[in-house]
C-alpha positions in Angstrom: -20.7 -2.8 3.5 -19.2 -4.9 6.0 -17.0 -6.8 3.5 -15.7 -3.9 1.5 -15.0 -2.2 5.3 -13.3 -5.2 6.0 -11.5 -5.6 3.0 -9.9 -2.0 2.9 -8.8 -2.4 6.9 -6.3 -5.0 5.5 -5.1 -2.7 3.2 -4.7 -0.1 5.7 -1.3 -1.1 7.1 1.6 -0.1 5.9 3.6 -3.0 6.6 0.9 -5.3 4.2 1.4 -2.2 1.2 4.9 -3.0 1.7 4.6 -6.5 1.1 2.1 -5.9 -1.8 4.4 -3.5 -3.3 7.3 -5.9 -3.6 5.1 -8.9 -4.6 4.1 -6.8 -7.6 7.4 -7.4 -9.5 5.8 -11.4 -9.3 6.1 -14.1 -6.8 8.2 -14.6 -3.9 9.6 -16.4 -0.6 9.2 -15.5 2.8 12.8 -14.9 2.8 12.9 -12.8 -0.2 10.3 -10.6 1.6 12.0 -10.8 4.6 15.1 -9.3 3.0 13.3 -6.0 1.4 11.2 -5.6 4.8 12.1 -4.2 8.4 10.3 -7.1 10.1 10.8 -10.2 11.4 9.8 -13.4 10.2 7.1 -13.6 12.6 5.7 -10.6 12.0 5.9 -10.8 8.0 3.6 -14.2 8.5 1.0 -12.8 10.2 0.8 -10.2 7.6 0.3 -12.7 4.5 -2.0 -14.4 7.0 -4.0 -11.6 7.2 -3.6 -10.7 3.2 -4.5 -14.2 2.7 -7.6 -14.7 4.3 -8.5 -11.3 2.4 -8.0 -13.1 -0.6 -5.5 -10.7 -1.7 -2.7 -13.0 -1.8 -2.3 -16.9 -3.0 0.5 -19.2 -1.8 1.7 -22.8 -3.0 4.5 -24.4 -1.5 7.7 -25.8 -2.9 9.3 -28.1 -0.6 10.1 -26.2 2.4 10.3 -22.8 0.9 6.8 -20.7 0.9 5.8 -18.5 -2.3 3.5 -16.0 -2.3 1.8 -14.1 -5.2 -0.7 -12.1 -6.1 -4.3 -13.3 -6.4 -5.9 -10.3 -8.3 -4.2 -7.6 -9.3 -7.0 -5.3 -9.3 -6.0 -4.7 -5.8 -3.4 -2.4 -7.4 -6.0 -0.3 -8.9 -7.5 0.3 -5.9 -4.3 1.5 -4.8 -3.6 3.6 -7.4 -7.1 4.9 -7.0 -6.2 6.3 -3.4 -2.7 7.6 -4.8 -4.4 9.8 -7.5 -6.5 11.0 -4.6 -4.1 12.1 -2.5 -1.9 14.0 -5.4 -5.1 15.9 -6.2 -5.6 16.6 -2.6 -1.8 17.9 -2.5 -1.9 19.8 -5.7 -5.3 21.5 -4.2 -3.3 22.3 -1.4 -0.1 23.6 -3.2 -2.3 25.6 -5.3 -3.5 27.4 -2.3 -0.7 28.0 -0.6 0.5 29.5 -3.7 -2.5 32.1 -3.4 -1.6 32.7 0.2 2.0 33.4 0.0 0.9 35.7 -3.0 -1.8 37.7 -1.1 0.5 38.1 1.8 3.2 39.5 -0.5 0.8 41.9 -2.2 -0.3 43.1 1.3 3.5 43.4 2.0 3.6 45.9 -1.0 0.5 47.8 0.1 
């Protein structure tokens, strides 16, 4: 339980989905990243770092440019996963409301 707790805390920034998110088109440098995120450098490092150790990312280096991919993209199903949770939650929610604003009209009319 540990593992999978641990696993899901690095998923739960958004920063890291961020950098997931534009890694998904395939791989790319630090300075590519840099360019499509609101951080700096330093901040963008320790956030691979982090993704890295979680084995969620892979890296190889190219002379003094750093590339980082994807190491299983099953991490997007996990993602996807919480997304389809959430939009049932909303819809849920919107169906409700919907209920609501009709029973207070009706009682409008009574």
């Amino acid at each position: 339980m540990e593992g999978i707790a641990s696993f899901l805390k690095v998923l739960a920034d958004p920063t890291r989905l961020r950098i997931l998110h534009a890694l998904q088109g395939g791989e790319r440098c630090v300075s590519d990243l840099l360019a499509e995120l609101p951080c700096t450098q330093a901040n963008v490092s320790k956030h691979l770092a982090l993704l890295r150790t979680a084995g969620i990312v892979e890296f190889r280096r190219q002379g003094t440019q750093v590339y980082y991919r994807i190491a299983d993209p099953a991490v997007f199903a996990i993602c996807g996963v919480v997304c389809g949770a959430m939009q049932r939650s909303l819809d849920e929610k919107r169906v409700e409301l919907k209920a609501g604003k009709a029973a207070l009209a009706a009682g409008a009319r009574a």
